[in-house]
C-alpha positions in Angstrom: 71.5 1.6 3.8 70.4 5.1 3.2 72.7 8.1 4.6 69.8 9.0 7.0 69.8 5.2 8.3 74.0 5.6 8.6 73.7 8.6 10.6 71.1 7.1 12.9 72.5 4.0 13.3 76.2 5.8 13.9 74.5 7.7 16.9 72.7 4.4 18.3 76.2 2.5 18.3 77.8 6.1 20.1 75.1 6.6 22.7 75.2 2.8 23.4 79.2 3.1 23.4 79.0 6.1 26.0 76.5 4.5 28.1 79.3 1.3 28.5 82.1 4.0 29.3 80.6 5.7 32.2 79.7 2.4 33.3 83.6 1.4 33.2 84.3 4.7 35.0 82.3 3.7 37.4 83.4 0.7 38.0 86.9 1.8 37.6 86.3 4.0 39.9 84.5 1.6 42.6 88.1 -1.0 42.1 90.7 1.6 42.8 89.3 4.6 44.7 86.5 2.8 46.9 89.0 1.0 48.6 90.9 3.7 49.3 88.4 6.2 50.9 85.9 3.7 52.7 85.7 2.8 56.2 84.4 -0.6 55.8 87.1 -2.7 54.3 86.7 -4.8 57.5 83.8 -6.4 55.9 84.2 -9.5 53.4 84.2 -8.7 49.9 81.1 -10.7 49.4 79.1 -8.5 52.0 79.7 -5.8 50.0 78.9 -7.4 46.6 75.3 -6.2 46.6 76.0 -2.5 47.2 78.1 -2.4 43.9 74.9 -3.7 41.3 72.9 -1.0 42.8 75.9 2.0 42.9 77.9 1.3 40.1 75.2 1.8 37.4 73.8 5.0 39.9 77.7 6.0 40.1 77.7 5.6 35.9 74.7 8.2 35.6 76.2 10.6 37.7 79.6 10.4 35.8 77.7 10.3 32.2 76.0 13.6 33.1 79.1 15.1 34.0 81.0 14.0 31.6 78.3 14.7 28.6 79.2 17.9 27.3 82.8 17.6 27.2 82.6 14.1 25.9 80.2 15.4 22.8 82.9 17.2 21.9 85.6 15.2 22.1 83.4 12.4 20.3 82.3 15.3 17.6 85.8 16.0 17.0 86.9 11.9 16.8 83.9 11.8 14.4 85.0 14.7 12.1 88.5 13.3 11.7 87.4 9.9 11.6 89.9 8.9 14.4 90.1 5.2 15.2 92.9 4.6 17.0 92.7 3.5 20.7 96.0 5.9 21.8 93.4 9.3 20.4 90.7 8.0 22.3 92.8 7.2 25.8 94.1 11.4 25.3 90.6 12.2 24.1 89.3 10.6 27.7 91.6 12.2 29.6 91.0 15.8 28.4 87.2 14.8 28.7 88.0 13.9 32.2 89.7 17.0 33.0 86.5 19.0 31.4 84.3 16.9 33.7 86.4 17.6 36.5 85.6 21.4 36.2 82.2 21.1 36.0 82.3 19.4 39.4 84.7 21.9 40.8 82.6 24.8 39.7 79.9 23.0 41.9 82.0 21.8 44.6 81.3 25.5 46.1 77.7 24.2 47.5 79.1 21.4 49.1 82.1 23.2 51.6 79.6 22.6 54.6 78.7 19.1 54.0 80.4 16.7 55.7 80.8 13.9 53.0 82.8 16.0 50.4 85.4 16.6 52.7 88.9 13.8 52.8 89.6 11.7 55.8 91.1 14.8 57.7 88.2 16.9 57.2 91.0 20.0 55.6 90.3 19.4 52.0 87.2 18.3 49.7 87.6 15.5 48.7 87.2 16.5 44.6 90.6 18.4 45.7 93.2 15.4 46.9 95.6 15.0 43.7 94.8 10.9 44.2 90.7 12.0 43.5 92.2 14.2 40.8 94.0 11.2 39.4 91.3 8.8 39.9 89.0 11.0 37.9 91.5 11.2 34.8 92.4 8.0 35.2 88.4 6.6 34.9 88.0 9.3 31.6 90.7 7.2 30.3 89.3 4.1 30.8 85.8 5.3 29.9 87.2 5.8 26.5 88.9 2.6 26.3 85.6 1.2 26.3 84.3 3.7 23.9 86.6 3.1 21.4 86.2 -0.7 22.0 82.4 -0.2 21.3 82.3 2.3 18.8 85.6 4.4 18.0 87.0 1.7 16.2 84.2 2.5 13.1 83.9 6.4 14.0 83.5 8.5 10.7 82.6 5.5 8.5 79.4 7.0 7.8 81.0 10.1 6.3 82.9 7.6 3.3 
């Protein structure tokens, strides 16, 4: 295969791995911190079954575009140094989490009025409880998990 053809193919198998980790954030996300902050656990878990095909993969947009930038670099640098272990990429998400993170905080200013960002005792936004906080790491790290199960286990092959 032709250098050109690596390269191209290298990107395929990384957009196609990111893709499949903000889908595992999201669903991460709708296992642990749905539960947690909605007022409809009364309902059986089938009932709510069709609500999670249509929001996890809507959820796994949202998280990919916040997540982009400082996953690109994280994945740039994981690239570069051809790293392939899973313990590189679980830090790597993490950090990438805590990138996202800020890039929702800096637009959590336009949502103080609304009613839905706020927690369960209408004080705080809900982006600033410490569980949210850890929920949002803990998703980058399994995000990456996945990543590195799709494509960080062959990351800067193309560069031999």
């Amino acid at each position: 295969m032709s250098r050109l053809g690596a390269i191209l193919f290298r990107l395929f198998v990384m957009v196609v791995g990111y893709g499949c980790a903000a889908l595992a954030a999201s669903l991460f996300l709708h296992v642990v911190a749905w539960p947690a902050i909605s007022d409809d656990m009364g309902e059986p878990p089938w009932s709510l079954m069709g609500g999670i095909f249509f929001s996890v993969p809507l959820m796994g947009i949202l998280i990919g575009g916040f997540a982009f930038f400082p996953a690109l670099v994280v994945l740039a640098v994981a690239e570069y140094f051809r790293l392939r272990d899973w313990l590189s990429y679980a830090i790597a998400g993490g950090v990438a989490a805590l990138g996202a993170y800020g890039i929702l905080w800096q637009g959590m200013a336009t949502f103080q009025d609304v009613d839905m960002a706020v927690s369960g005792d209408g004080q705080l936004p809900l982006a600033a409880e410490p569980a949210a906080f850890a929920w949002g790491v803990t998703a980058g790290i399994v995000g990456a998990l996945v990543y590195w199960l799709v494509a960080g286990r062959s990351a800067g092959r193309w560069l031999e």
